[in-house]
DSSP file (Angstrom, degrees, kcal/mol; ACC not computed):
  #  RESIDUE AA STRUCTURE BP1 BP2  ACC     N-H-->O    O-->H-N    N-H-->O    O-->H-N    TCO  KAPPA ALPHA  PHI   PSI    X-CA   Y-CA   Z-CA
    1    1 A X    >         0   0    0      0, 0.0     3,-0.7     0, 0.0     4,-0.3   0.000 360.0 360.0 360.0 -41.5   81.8   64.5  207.9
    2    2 A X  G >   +     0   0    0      1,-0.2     3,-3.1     2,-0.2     4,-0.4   0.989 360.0  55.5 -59.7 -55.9   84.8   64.3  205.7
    3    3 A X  G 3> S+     0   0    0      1,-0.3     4,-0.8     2,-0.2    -1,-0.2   0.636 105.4  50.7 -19.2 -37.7   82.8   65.2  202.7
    4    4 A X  G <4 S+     0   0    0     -3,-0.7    -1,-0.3     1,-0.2     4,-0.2   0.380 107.1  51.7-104.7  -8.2   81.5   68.2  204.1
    5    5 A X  T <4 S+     0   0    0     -3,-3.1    -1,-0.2    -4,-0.3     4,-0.2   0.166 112.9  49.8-123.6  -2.3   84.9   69.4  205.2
    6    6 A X  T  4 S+     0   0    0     -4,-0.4     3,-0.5    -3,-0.2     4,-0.4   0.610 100.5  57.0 -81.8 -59.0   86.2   68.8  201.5
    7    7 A X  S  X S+     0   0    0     -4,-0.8     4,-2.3     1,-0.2    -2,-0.1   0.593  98.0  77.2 -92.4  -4.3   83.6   70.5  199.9
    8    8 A X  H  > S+     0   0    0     -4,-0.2     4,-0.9     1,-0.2    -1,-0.2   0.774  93.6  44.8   2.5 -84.2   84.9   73.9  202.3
    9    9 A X  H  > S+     0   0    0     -3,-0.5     4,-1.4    -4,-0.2    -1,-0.2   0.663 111.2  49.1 -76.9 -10.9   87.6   74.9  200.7
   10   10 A X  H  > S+     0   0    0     -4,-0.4     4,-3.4     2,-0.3     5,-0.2   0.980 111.0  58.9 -79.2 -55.7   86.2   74.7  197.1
   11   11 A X  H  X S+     0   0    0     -4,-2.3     4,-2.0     2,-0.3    -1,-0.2   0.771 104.3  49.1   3.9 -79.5   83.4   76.6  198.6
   12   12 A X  H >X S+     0   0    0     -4,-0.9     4,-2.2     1,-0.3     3,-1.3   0.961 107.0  50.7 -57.8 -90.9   85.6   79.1  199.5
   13   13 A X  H 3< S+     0   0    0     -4,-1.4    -1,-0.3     1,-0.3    -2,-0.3   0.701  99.2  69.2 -15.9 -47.9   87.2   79.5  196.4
   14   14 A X  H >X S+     0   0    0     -4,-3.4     4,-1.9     1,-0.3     3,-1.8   0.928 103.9  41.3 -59.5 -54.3   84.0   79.8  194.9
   15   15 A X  H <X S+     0   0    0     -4,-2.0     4,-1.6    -3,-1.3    -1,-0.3   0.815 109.4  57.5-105.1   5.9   83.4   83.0  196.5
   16   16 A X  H 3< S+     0   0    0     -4,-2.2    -1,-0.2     2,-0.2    -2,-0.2   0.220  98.7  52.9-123.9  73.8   86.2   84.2  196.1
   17   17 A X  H <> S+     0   0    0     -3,-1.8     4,-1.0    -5,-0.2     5,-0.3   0.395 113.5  47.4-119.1 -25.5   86.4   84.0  193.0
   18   18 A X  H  X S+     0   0    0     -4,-1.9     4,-1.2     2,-0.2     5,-0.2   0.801 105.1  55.9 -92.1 -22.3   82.8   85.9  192.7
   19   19 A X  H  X S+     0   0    0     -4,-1.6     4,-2.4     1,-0.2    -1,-0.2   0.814 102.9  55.7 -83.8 -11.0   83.5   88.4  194.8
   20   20 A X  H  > S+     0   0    0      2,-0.2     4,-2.6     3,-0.1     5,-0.3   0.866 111.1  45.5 -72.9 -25.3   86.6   89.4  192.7
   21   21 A X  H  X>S+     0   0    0     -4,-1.0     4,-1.4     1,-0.2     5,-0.6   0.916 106.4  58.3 -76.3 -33.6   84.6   89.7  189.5
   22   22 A X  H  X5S+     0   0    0     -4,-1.2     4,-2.4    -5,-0.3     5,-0.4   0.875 112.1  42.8 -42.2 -66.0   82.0   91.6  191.3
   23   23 A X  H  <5S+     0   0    0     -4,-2.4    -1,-0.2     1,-0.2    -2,-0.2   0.774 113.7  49.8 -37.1 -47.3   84.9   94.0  192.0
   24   24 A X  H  X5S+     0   0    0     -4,-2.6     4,-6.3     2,-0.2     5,-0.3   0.939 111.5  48.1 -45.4 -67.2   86.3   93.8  188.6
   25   25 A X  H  X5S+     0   0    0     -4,-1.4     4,-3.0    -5,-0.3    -2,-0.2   0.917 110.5  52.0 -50.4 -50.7   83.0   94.6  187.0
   26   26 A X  H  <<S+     0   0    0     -4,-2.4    -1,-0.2    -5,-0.6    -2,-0.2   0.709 112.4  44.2 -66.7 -28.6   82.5   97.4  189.4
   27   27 A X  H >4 S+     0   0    0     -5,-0.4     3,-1.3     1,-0.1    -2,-0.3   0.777 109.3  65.4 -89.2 -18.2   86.1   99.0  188.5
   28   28 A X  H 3< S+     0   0    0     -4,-6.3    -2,-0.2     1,-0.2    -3,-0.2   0.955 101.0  43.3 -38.3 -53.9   85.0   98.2  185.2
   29   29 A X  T 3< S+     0   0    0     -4,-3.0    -1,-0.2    -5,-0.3    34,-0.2   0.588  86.8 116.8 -73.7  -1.9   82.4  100.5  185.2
   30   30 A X  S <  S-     0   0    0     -3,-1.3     6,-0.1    -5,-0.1    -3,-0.0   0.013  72.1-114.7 -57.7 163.6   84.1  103.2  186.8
   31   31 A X  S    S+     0   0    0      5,-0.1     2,-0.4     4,-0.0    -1,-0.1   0.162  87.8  95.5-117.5  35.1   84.7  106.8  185.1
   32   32 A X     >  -     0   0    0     -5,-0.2     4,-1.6     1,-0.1    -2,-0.1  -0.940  64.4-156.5 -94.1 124.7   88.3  106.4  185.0
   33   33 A X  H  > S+     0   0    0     -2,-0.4     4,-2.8     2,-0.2    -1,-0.1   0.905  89.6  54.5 -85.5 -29.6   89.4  105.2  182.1
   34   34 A X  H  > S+     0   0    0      1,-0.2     4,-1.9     2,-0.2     5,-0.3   0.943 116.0  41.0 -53.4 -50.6   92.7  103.8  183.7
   35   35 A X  H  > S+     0   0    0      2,-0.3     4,-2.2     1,-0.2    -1,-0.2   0.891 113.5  47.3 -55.1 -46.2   90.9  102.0  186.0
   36   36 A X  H >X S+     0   0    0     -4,-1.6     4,-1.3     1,-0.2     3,-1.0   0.995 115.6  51.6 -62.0 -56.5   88.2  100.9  183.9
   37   37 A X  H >X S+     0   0    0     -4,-2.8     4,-1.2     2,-0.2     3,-0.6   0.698 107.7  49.3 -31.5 -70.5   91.1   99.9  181.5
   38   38 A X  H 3X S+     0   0    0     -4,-1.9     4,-2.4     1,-0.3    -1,-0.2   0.801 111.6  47.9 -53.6 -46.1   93.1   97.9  184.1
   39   39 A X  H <X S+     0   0    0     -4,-2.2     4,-1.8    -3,-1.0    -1,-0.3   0.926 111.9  56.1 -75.1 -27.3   89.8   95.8  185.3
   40   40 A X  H <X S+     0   0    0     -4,-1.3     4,-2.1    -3,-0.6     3,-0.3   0.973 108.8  46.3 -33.9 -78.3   89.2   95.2  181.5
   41   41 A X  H  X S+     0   0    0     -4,-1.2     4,-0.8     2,-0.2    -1,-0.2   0.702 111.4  42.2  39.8 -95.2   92.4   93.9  181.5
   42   42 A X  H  X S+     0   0    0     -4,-2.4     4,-0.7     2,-0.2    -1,-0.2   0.864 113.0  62.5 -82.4 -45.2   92.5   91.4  184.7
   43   43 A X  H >< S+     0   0    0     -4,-1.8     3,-2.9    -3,-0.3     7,-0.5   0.938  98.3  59.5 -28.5 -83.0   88.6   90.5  183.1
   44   44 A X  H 3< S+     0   0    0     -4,-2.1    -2,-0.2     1,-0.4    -1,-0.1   0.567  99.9  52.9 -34.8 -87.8   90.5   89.2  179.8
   45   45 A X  H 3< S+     0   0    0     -4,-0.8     2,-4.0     1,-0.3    -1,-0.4   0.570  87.5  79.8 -53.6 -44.5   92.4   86.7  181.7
   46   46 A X  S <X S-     0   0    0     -3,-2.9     4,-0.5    -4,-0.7     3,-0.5   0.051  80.6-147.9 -67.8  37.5   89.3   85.0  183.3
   47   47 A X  H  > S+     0   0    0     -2,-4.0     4,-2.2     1,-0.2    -1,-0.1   0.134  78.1   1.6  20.5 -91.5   88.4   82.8  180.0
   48   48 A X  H  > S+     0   0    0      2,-0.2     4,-1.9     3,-0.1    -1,-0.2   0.971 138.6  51.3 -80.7 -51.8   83.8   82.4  180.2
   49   49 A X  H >> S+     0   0    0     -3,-0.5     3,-3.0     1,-0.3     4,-0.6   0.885 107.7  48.7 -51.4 -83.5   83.7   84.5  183.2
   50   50 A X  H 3X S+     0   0    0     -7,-0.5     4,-2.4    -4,-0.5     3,-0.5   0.665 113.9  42.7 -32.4 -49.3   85.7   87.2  181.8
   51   51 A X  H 3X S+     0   0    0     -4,-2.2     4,-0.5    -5,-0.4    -1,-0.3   0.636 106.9  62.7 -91.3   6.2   83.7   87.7  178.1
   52   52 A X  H <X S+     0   0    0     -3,-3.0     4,-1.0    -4,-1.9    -1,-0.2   0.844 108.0  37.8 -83.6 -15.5   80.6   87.4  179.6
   53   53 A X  H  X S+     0   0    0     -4,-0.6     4,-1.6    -3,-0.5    -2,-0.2   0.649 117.2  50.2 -80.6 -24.5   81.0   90.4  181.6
   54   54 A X  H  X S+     0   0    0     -4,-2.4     4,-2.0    -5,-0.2     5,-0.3   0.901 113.1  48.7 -85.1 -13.1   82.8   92.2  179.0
   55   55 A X  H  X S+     0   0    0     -4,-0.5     4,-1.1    -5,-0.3    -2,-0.2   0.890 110.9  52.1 -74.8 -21.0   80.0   91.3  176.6
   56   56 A X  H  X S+     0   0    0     -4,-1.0     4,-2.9     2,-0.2    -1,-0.2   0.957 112.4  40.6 -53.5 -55.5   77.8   92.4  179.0
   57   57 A X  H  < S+     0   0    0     -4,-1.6     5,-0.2     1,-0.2    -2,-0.2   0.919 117.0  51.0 -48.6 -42.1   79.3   95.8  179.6
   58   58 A X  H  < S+     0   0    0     -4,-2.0    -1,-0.2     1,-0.2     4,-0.2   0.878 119.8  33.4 -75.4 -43.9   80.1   96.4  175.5
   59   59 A X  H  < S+     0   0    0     -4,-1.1    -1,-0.2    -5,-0.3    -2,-0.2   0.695 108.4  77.4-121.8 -19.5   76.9   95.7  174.4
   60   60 A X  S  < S-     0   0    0     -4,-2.9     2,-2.7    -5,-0.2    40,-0.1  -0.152  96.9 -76.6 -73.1-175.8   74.6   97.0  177.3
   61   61 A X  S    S+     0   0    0     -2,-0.0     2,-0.3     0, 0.0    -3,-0.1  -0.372  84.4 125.2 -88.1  96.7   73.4  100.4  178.5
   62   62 A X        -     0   0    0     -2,-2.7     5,-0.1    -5,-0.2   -33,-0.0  -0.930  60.9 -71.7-136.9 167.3   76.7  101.4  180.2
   63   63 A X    >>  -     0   0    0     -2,-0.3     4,-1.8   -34,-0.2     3,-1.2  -0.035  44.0-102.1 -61.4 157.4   79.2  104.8  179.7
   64   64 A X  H >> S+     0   0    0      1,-0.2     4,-1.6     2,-0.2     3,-1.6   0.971 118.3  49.5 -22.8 -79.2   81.2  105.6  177.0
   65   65 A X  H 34 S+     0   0    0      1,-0.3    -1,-0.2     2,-0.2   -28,-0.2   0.224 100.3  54.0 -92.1  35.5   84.2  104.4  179.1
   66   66 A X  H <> S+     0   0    0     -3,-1.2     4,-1.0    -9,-0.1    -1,-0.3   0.226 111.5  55.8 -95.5 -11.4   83.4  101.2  180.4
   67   67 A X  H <X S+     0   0    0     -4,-1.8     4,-1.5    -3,-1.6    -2,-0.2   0.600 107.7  42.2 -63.8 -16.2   82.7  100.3  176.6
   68   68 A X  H  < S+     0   0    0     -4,-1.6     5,-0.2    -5,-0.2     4,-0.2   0.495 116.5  51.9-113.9   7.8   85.8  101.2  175.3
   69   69 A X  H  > S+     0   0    0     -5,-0.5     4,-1.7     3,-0.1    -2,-0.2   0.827 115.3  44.0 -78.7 -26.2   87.3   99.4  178.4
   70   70 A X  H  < S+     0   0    0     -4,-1.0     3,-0.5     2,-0.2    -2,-0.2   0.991 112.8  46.6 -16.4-101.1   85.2   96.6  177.4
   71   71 A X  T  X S+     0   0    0     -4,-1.5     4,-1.0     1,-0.2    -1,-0.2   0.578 116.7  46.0 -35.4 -27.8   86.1   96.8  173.8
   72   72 A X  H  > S+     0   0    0      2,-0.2     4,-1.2    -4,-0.2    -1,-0.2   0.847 115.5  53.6 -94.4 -39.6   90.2   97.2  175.0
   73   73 A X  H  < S+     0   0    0     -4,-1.7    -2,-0.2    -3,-0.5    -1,-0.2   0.824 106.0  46.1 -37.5 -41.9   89.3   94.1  177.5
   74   74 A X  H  4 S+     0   0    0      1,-0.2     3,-0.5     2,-0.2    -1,-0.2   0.698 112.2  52.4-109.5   1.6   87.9   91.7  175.0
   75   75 A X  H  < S+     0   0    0     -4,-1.0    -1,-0.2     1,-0.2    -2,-0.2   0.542 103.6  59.7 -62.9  -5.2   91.1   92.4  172.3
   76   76 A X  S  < S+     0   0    0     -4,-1.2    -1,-0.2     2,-0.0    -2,-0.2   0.540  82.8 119.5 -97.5  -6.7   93.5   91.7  174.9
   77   77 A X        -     0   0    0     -3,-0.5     2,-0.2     5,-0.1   -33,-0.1  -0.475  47.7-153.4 -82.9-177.6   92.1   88.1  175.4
   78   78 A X    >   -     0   0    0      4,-0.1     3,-0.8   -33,-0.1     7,-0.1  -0.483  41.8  -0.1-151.8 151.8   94.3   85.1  174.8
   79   79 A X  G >> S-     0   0    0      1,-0.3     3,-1.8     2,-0.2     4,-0.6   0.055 120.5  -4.3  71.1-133.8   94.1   81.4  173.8
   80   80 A X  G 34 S+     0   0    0      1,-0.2     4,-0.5     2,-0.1    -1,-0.3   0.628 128.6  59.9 -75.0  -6.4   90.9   79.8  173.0
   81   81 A X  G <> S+     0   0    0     -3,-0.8     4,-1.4     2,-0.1    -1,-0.2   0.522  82.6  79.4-113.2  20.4   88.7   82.8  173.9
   82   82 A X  H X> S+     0   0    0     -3,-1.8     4,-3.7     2,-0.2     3,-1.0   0.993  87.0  57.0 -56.0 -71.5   90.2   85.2  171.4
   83   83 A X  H >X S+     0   0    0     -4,-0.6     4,-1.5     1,-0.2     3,-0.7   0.895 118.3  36.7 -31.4 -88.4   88.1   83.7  168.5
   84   84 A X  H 3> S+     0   0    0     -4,-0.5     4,-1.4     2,-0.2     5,-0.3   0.842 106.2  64.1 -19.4 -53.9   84.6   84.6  171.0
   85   85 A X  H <X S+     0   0    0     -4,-1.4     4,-1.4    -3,-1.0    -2,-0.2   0.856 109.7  37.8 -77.8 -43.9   86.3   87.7  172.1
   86   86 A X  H <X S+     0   0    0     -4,-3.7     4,-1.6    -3,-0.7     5,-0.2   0.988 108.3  63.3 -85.6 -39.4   86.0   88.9  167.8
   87   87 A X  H >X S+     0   0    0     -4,-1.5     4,-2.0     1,-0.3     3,-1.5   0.908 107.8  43.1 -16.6 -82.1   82.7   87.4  167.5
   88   88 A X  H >X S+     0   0    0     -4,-1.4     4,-2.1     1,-0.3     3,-0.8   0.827 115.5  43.1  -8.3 -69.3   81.9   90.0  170.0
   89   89 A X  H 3X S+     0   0    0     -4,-1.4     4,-1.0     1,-0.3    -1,-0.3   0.815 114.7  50.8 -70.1 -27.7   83.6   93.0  168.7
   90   90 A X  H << S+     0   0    0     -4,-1.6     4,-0.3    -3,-1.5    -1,-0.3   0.646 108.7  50.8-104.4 -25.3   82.5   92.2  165.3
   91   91 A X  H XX S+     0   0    0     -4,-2.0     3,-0.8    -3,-0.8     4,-0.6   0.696 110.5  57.0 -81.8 -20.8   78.5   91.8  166.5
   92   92 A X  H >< S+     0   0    0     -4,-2.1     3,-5.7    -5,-0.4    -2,-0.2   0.996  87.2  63.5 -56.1 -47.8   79.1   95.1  168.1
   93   93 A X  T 3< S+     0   0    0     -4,-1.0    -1,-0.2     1,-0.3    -2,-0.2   0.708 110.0  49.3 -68.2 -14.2   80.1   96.9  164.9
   94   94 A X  T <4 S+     0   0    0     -3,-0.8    -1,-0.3    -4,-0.3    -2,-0.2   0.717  85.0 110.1 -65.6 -26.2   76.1   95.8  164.1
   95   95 A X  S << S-     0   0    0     -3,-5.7     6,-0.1    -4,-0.6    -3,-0.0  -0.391  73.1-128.3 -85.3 137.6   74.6   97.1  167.3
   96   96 A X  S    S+     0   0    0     -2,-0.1     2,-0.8     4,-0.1    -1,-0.2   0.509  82.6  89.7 -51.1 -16.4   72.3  100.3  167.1
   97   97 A X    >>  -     0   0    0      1,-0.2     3,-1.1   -38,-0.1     4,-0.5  -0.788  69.9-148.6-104.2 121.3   74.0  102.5  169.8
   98   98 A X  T 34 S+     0   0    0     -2,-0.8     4,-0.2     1,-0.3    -1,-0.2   0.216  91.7  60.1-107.2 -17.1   76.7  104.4  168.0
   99   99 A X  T 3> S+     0   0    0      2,-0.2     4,-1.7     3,-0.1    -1,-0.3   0.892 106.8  52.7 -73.3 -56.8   79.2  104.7  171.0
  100  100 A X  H <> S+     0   0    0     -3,-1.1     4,-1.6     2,-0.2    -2,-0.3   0.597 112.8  37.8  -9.4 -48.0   79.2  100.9  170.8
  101  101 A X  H  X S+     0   0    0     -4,-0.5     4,-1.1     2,-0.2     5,-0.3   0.645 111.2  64.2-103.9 -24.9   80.0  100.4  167.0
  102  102 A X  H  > S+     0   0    0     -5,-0.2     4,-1.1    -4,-0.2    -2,-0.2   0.941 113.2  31.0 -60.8 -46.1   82.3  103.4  167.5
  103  103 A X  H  X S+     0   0    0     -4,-1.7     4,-3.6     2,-0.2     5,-0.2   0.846 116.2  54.2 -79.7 -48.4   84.7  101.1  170.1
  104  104 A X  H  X S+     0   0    0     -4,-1.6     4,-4.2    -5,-0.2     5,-0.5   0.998 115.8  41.4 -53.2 -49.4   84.1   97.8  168.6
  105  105 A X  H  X S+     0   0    0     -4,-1.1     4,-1.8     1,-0.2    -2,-0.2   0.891 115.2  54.2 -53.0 -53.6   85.5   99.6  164.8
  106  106 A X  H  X S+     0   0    0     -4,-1.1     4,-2.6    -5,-0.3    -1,-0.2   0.917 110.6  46.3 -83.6 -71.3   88.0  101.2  166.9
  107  107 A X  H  X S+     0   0    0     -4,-3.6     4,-1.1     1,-0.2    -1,-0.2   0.900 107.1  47.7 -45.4 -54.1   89.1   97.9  168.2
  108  108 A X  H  X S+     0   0    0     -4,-4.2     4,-5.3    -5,-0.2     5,-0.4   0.837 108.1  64.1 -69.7 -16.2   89.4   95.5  165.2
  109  109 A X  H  X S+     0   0    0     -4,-1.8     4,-3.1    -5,-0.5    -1,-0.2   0.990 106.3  37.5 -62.6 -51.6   91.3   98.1  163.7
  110  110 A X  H  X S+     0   0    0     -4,-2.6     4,-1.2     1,-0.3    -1,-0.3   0.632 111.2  55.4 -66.0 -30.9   93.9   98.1  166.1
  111  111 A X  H  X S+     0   0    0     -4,-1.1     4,-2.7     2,-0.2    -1,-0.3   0.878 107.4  52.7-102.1 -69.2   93.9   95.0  166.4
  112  112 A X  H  X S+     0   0    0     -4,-5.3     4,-1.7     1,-0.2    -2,-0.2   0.941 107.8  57.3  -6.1 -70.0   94.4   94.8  162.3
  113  113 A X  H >X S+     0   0    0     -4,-3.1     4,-2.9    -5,-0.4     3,-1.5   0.971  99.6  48.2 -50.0 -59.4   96.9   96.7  162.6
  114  114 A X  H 3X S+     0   0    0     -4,-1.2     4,-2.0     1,-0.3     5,-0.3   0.939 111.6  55.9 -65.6 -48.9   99.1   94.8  165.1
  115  115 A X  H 3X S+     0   0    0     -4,-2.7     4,-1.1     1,-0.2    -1,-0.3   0.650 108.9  45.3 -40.5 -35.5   98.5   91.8  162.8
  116  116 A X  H <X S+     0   0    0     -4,-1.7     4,-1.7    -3,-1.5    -2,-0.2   0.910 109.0  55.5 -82.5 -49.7   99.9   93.8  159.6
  117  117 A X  H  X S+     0   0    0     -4,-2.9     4,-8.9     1,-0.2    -2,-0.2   0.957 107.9  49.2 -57.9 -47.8  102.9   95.0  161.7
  118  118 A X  H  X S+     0   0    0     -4,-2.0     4,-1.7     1,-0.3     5,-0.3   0.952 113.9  51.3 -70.5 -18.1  103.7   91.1  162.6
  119  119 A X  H  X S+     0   0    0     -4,-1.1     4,-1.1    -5,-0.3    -1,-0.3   0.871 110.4  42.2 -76.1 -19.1  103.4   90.3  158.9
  120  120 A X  H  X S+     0   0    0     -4,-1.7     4,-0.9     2,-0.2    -1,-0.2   0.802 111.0  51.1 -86.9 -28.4  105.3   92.5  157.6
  121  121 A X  H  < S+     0   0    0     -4,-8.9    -2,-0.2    -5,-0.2    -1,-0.1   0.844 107.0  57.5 -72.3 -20.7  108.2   92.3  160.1
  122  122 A X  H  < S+     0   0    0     -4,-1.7    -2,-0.2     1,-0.2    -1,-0.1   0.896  99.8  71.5 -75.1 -37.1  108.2   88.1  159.5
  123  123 A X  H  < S+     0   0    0     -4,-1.1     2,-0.6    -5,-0.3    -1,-0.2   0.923  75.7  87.1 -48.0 -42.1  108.9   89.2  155.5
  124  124 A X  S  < S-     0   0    0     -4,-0.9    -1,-0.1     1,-0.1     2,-0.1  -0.398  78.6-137.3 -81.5 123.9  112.2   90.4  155.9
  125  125 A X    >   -     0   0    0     -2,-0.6     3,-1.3     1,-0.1     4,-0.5  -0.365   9.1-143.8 -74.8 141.1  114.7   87.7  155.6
  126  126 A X  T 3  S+     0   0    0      1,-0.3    -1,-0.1     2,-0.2     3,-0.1   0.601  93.0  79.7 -82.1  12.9  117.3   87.6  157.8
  127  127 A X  T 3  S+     0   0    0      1,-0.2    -1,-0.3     3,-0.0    -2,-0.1   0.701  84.0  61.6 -73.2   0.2  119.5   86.4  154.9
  128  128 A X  S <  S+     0   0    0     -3,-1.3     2,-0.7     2,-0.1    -1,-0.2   0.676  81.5  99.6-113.1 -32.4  119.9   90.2  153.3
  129  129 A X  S    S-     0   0    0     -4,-0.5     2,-0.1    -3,-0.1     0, 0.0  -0.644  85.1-117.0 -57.8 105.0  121.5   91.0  156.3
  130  130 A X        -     0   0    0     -2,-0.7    -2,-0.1     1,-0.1    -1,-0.1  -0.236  31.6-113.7 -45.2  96.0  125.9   91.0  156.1
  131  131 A X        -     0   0    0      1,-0.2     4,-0.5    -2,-0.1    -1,-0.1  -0.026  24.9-159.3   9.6 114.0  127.6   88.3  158.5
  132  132 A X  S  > S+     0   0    0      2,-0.2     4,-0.6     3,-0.1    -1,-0.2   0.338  91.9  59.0 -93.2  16.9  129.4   90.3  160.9
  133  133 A X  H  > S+     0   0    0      2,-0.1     4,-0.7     3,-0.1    -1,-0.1   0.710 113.7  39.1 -94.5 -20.1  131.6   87.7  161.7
  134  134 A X  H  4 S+     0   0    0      2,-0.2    -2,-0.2     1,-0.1    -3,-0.1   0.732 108.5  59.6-116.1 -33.3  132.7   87.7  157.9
  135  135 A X  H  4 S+     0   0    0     -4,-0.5    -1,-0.1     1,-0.2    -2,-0.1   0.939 100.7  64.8 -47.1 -47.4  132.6   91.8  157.5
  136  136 A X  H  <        0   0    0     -4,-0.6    -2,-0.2     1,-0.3    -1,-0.2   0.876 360.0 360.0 -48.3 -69.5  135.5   91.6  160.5
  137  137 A X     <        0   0    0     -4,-0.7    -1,-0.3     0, 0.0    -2,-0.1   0.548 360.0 360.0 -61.4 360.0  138.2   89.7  158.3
């Protein structure tokens, strides 16, 4: 009896934990790109869950803009599912439907980019910069 009164709340959690991706997935697919963008987004955060639905989205037959909410979805993830999340982007840039390699390219670039920015701002030493405590005497 206890068991069964245990296993309840987990339950519970369980669905609703599916019925938020269902939701997600569903604003994903929407034809607002703010919208799509946002459930992209909230997707990223959900580690397996989250890139199998954007890899679903990115790489199936879905609109322009639930792929490049996809594609903005799976640069924004974090921690140990980044590394998957370019895997992804980078099998897109393969894939035959031309809206599809059009968002993944789109993506790593930017993504490039942000990467260049932080190296080049970590070059400057902050040693070239004048004391203002010693300019003041």
């Amino acid at each position: 009896m206890k068991s069964e009164e245990q296993k309840s709340p987990g339950r519970e959690k369980d669905q609703v934990a599916i019925e938020l991706l269902r939701q997600l997935t569903r604003k994903l697919c929407s034809n607002d790109i703010t919208t799509a963008r946002l459930a992209a987004f909230n997707l990223s955060w959900m580690q397996e869950d989250g890139l199998a639905i954007l890899t679903q989205v990115l790489l199936g037959d879905f609109s322009r803009t639930s792929k490049k909410a996809a594609a903005y979805g799976l640069r924004s993830m974090k921690g140990r599912m980044k590394k998957p999340a370019m895997e992804v982007l980078t099998q897109g840039l393969k894939h035959r439907d031309r809206t599809t390699k059009a968002a993944c390219a789109k993506a790593l670039s930017l993504i490039k980019d942000k990467t260049a920015k932080k190296a080049d701002s970590s070059e400057s030493p902050i040693a070239d910069k004048p004391d203002i405590r010693q300019a003041q005497k």
